[in-house]
C-alpha positions in Angstrom: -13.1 24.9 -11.7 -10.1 22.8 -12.1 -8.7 20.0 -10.1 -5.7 21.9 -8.8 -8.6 25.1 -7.8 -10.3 22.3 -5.7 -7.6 21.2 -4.2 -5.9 24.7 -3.2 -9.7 25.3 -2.0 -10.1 21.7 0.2 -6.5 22.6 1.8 -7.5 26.3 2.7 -10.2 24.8 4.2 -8.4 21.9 6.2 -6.2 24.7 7.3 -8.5 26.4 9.2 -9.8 23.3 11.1 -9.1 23.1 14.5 -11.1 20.1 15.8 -8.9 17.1 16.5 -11.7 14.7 16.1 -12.6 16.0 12.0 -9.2 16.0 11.4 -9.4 12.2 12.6 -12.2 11.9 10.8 -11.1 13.3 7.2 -7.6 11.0 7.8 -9.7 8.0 8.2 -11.7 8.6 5.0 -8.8 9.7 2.9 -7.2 6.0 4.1 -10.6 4.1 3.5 -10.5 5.7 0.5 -7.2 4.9 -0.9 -7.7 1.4 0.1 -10.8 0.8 -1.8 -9.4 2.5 -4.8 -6.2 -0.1 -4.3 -8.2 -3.1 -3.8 -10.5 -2.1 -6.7 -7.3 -2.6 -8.7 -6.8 -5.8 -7.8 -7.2 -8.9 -9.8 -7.8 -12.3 -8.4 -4.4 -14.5 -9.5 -5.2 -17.7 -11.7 -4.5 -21.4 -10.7 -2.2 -21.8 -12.7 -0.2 -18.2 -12.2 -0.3 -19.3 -8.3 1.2 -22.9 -9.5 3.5 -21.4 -12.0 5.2 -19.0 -8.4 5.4 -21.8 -6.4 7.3 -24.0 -9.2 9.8 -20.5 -9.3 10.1 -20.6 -5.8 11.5 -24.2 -5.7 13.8 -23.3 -8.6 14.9 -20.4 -6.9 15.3 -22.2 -3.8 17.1 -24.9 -5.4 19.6 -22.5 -7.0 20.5 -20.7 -3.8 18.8 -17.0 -5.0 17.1 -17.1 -1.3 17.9 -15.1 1.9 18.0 -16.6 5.3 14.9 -16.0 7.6 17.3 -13.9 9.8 19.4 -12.0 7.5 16.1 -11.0 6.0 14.5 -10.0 9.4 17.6 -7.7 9.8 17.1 -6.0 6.3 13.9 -5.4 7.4 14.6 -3.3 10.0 16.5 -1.4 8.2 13.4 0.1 5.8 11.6 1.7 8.7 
């Protein structure tokens, strides 16, 4: 059986669930899930990558290519 089979199968069956608290359940896995998959994707940054953002930061700083705090709190709201 394929992927696409299993998955046409698992949503049939989620279909037909009418507890509240497995559907909590199978939420919370599929997000634990996703996380570690995520996380397992992630690579520790070096000393000198972490030394070599900071020195951009300055020069991007000292160029004017920043946002102030409160313009940027006000985009913010805007990507909810």
């Amino acid at each position: 059986m394929n992927i696409q089979a299993r998955k046409l199968i698992l949503i049939e069956e989620f279909l037909r669930i009418s507890d509240e608290s497995l559907i909590a359940k199978l939420e919370s896995l599929i997000r634990q899930e996703k996380k570690a998959i995520h996380e397992k994707d992630l690579k520790p940054m070096s000393l000198n990558e972490f030394h070599d953002m900071i020195d951009q930061a300055k020069r991007d700083s000292d160029a004017g290519r920043v946002i102030p705090h409160e313009e940027l709190k006000e985009k913010v709201k805007t990507w909810k």
